[in-house]
GUPAVO-405018 format. One record per residue (C-alpha): x, y, z; residue in one letter. Coordinates in steps of 0.2 Angstrom, whole numbers, plus 5000, padded with zeros to 4 digits. Each point is the difference from the previous one (the first is absolute). Layout:
XYZA ...
// end
This chain:
507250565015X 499850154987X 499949934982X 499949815005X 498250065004X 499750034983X 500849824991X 498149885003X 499250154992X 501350004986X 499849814998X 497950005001X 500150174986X 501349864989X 498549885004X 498850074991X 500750074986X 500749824995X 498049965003X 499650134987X 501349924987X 499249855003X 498150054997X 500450114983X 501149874995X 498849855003X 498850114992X 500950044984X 500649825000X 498249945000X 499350104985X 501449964988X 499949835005X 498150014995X 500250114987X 501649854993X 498749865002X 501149945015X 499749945015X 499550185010X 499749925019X 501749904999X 501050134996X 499050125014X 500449895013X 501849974994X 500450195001X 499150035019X 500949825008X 501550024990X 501450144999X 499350134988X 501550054988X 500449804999X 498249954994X 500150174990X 501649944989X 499349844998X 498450064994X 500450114989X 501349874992X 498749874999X 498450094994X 499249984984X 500550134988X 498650114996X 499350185001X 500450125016X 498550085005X 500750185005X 498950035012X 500749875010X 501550055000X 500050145014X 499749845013X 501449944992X 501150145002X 499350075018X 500249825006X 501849974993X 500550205007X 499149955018X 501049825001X 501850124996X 499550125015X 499749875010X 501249914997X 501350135006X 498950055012X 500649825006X 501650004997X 500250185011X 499149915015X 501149864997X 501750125001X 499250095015X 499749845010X 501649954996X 500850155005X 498950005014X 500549835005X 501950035000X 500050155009X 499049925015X 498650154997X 501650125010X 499449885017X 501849954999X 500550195005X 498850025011X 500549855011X 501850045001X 499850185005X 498949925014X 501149865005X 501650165000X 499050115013X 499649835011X 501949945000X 500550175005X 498850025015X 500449825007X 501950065001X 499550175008X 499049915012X 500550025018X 499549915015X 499550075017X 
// end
């Protein structure tokens, strides 16, 4: 059992920070989008159904140029520096399940030891 216990929590913890990228992301998208004369809604809906640093790059690439407002820019910069941390957090659960997987969660020990005790019971078995 021991840490395997602890893996859904990791995954659900990975959930919702990649939620939270989301939201300030879609947030900040939408006010430079309205702020550019651009289409705010589109590209709010693109970043929360669609993979946030691909809708990111393509956003920023195709904006209209125009002035930053700097008060934005701590969504911007929170939301980018929640996607990285989840994004390893992901990639850590993705090692540990693997790792997990290939090891048979040390069951595969457990089993044999159990199956050497049986073998050597039934050949020191005697009959009355």
């Amino acid at each position: 059992m021991g840490i395997a216990v602890f893996f859904p929590i990791f995954l659900i913890f990975a959930m919702f920070l990649g939620l939270a990228a989301k939201v300030l992301l879609a947030i900040w998208i939408y006010k430079d989008a309205e702020q550019r004369g651009m289409n705010a809604i589109l590209w709010c809906l693109l970043m929360i159904f669609i993979n946030v640093i691909i809708i990111l790059v393509i956003y920023l690439i195709v904006r209209t140029k125009g002035e930053v407002m700097r008060k934005n820019l701590g969504l911007l910069i929170s939301g980018i520096g929640v996607a990285v941390v989840n994004t390893f957090i992901v990639i850590i659960a993705c090692i540990f399940l693997l790792f997990f997987a290939v090891n048979d969660g040390g069951m595969h020990n457990m089993m044999n030891d159990y199956d050497n005790e049986y073998q050597y019971d039934m050949d020191n078995w005697q009959e009355f």
